[in-house]
MARPALO-133612 format. One record per atom (N, C-alpha, C, CB): residue in one letter; x, y, z. Coordinates in steps of 0.001 Angstrom, whole numbers, padded with zeros to 6 digits, always signed. Glycine has a CB too. Layout:
REM residues N
aXYZ;...
REM end
This chain:
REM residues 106
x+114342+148033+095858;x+114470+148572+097189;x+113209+148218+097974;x+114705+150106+097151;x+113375+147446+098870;x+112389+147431+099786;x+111985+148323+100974;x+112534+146474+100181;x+110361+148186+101404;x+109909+148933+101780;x+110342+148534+103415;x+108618+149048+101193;x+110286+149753+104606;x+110377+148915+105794;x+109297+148856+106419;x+111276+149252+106661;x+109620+147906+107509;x+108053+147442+108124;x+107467+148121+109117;x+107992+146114+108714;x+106754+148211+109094;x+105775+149288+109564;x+105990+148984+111492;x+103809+148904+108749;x+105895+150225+112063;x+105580+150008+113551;x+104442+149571+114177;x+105716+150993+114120;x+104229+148876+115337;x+102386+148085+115409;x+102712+148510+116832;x+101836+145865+114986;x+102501+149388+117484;x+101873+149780+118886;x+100524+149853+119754;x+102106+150748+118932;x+100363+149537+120970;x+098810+150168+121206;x+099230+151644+121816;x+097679+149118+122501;x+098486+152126+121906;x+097629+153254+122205;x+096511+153854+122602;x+097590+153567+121726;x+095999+155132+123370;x+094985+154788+123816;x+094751+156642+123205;x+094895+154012+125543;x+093345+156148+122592;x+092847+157534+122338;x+092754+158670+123181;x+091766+157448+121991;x+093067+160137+122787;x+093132+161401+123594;x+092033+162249+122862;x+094700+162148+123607;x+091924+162158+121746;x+090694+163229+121211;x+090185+162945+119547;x+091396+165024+121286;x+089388+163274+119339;x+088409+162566+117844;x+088408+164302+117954;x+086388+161161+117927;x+088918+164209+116317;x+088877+165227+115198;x+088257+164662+114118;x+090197+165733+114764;x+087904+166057+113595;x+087134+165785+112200;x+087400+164650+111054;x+087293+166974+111477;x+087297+164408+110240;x+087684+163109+109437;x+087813+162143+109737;x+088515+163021+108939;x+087514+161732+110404;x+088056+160334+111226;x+089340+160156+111746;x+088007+159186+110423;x+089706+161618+112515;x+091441+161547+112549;x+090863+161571+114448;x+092817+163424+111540;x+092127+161030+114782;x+092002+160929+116727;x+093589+161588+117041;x+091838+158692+117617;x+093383+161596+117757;x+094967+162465+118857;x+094880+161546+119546;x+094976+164147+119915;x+095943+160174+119618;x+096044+159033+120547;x+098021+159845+120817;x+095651+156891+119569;x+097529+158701+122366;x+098664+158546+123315;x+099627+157530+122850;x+098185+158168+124689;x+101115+157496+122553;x+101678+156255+122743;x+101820+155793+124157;x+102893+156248+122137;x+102480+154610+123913;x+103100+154396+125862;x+104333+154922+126396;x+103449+152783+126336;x+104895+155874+125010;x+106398+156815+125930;x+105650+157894+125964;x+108215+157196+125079;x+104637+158346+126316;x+103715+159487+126133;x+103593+160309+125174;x+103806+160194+126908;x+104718+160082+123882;x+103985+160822+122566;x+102834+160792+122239;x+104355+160516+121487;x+102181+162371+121770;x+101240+161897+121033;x+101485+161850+119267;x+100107+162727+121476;x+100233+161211+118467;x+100685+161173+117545;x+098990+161615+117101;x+101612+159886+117183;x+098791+162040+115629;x+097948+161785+114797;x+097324+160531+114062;x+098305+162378+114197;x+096190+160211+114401;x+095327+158567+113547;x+094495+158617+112938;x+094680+157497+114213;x+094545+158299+111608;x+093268+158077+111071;x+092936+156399+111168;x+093261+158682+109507;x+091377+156234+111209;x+091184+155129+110847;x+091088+154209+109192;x+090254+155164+111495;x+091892+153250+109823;x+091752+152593+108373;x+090548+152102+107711;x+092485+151522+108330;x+090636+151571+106403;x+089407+151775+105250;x+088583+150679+105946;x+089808+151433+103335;x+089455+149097+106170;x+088269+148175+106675;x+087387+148631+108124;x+088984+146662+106966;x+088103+149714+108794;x+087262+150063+110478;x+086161+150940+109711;x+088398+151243+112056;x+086359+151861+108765;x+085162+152849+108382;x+084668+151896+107440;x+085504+154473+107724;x+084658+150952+106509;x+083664+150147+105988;x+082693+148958+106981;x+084452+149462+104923;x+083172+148653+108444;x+082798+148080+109326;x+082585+148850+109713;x+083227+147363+109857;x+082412+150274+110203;x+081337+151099+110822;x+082124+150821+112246;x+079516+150542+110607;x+083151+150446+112568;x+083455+150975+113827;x+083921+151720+114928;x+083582+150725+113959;x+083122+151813+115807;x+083375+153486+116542;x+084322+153275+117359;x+082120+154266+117471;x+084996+154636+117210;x+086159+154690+118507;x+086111+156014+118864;x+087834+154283+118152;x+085769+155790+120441;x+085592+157081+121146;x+087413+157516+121797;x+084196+156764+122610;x+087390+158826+122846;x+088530+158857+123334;x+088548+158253+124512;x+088974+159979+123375;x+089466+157419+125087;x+089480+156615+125870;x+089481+154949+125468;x+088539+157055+126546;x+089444+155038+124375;x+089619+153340+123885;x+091068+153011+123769;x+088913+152955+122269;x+091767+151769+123909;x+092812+151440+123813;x+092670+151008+122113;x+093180+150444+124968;x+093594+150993+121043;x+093286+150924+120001;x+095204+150865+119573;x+092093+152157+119554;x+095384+149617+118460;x+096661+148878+118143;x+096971+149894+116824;x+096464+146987+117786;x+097797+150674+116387;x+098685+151872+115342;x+099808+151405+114830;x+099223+153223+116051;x+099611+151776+113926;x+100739+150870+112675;x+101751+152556+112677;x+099604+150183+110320;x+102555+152567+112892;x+103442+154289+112390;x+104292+153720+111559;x+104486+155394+113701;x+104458+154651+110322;x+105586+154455+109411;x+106955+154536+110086;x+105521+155469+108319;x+108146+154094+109923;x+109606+154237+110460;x+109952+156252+109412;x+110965+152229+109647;x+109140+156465+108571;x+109795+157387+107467;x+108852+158781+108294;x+109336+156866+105353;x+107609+158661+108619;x+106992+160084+109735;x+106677+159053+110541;x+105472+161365+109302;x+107338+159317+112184;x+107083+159082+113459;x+105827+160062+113881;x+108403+159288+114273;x+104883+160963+113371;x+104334+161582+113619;x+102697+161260+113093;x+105051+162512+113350;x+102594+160302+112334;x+101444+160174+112003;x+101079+158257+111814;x+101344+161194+110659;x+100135+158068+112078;x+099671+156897+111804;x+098447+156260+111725;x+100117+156403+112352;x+097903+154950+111365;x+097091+154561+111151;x+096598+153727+112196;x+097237+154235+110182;x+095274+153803+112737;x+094555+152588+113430;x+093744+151629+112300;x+093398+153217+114608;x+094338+150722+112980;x+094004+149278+112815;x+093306+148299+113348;x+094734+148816+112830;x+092792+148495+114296;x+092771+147413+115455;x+092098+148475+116545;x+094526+146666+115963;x+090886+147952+117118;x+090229+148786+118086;x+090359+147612+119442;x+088464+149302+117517;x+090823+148200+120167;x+091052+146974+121887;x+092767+146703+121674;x+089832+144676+121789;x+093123+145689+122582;x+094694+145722+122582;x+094824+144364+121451;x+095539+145439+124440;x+095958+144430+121120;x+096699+143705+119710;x+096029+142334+119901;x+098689+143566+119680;x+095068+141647+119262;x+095436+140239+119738;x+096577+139296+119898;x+094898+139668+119188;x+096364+138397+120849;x+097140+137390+120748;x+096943+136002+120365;x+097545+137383+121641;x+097589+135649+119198;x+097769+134466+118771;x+098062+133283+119525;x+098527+134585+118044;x+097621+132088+119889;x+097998+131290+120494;x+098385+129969+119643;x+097141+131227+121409;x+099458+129525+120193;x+099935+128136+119271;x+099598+127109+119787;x+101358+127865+119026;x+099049+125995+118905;x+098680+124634+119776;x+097059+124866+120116;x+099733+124486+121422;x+096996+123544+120649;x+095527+123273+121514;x+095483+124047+122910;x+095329+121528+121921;x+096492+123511+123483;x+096712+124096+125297;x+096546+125649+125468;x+098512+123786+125978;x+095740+126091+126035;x+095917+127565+126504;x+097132+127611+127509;x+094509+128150+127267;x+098090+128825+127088;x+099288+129249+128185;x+099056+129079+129617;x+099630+130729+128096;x+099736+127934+130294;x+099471+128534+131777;x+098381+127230+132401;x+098564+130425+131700;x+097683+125952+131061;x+096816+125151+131860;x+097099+123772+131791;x+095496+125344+131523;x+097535+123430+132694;x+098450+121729+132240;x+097436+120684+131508;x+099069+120669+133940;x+098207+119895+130898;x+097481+119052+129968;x+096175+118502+130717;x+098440+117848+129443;x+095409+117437+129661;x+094337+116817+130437;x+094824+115421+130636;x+092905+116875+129724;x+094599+114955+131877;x+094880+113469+131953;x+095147+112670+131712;x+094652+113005+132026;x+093825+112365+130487;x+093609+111289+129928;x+094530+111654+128524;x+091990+110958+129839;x+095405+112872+127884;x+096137+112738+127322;x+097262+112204+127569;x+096138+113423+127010;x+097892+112570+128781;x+099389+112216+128980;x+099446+111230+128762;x+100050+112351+130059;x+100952+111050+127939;x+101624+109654+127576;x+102130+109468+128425;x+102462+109402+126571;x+102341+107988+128810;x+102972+107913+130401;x+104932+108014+129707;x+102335+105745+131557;x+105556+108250+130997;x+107057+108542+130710;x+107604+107621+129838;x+107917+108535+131919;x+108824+107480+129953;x+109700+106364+129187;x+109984+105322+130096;x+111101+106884+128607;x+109426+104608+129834;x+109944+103019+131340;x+108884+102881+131786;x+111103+103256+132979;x+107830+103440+132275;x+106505+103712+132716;x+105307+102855+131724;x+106337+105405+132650;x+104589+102241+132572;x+103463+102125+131901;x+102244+102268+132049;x+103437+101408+131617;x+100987+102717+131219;x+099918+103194+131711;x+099459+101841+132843;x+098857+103623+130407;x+098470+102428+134078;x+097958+101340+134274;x+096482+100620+133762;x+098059+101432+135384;x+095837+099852+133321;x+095055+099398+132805;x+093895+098647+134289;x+095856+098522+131674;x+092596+099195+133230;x+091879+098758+134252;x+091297+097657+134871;x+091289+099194+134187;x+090672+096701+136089;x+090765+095378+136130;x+091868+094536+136205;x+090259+095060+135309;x+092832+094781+136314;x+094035+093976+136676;x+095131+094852+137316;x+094610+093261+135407;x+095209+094208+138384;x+096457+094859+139785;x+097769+094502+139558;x+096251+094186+141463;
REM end
């Protein structure tokens, strides 16, 4: 029997309780319970209330979960090109039928 996969939301902290537990916001305005996970307290990193911070919730308690991730989820990008910046020049292959022009001769 397999396990199911975990929920990955951001959230933004509402209050730091004892243990390393926070009272974060979802974005349908639940709140939920967070502790931080083992690699954020072996990296020593702080999260105050008011940080945006990425929560894994089990599908089995909607009521409790883990931070993971302090700032919003990264994003992965595929390829060389950043989203959104047209190629460079001197890459483009010229079309089909087309030919580059070469320099010194008209």
């Amino acid at each position: 029997m397999a396990k199911e996969e975990k929920i990955t939301l951001e959230a933004e902290v509402v209050e730091a309780l004892p243990n390393a537990q926070f009272r974060v916001r979802l974005p349908n305005d639940h709140e939920i319970l967070a502790y931080i996970s083992g690699k954020m307290k072996t990296a020593r990193i702080r999260t105050v209330p008011g940080d945006t911070v990425t929560v894994e919730i089990s599908p089995y308690d909607m009521t409790k979960g883990r931070i993971i991730y302090r700032g919003p989820m990264p994003r992965r990008e595929r390829g060389g090109d950043a989203p959104g910046q047209p190629a460079a020049q001197g890459d483009a292959a010229p079309a089909e039928g087309q030919t580059k022009p070469t320099s010194g001769q008209s």
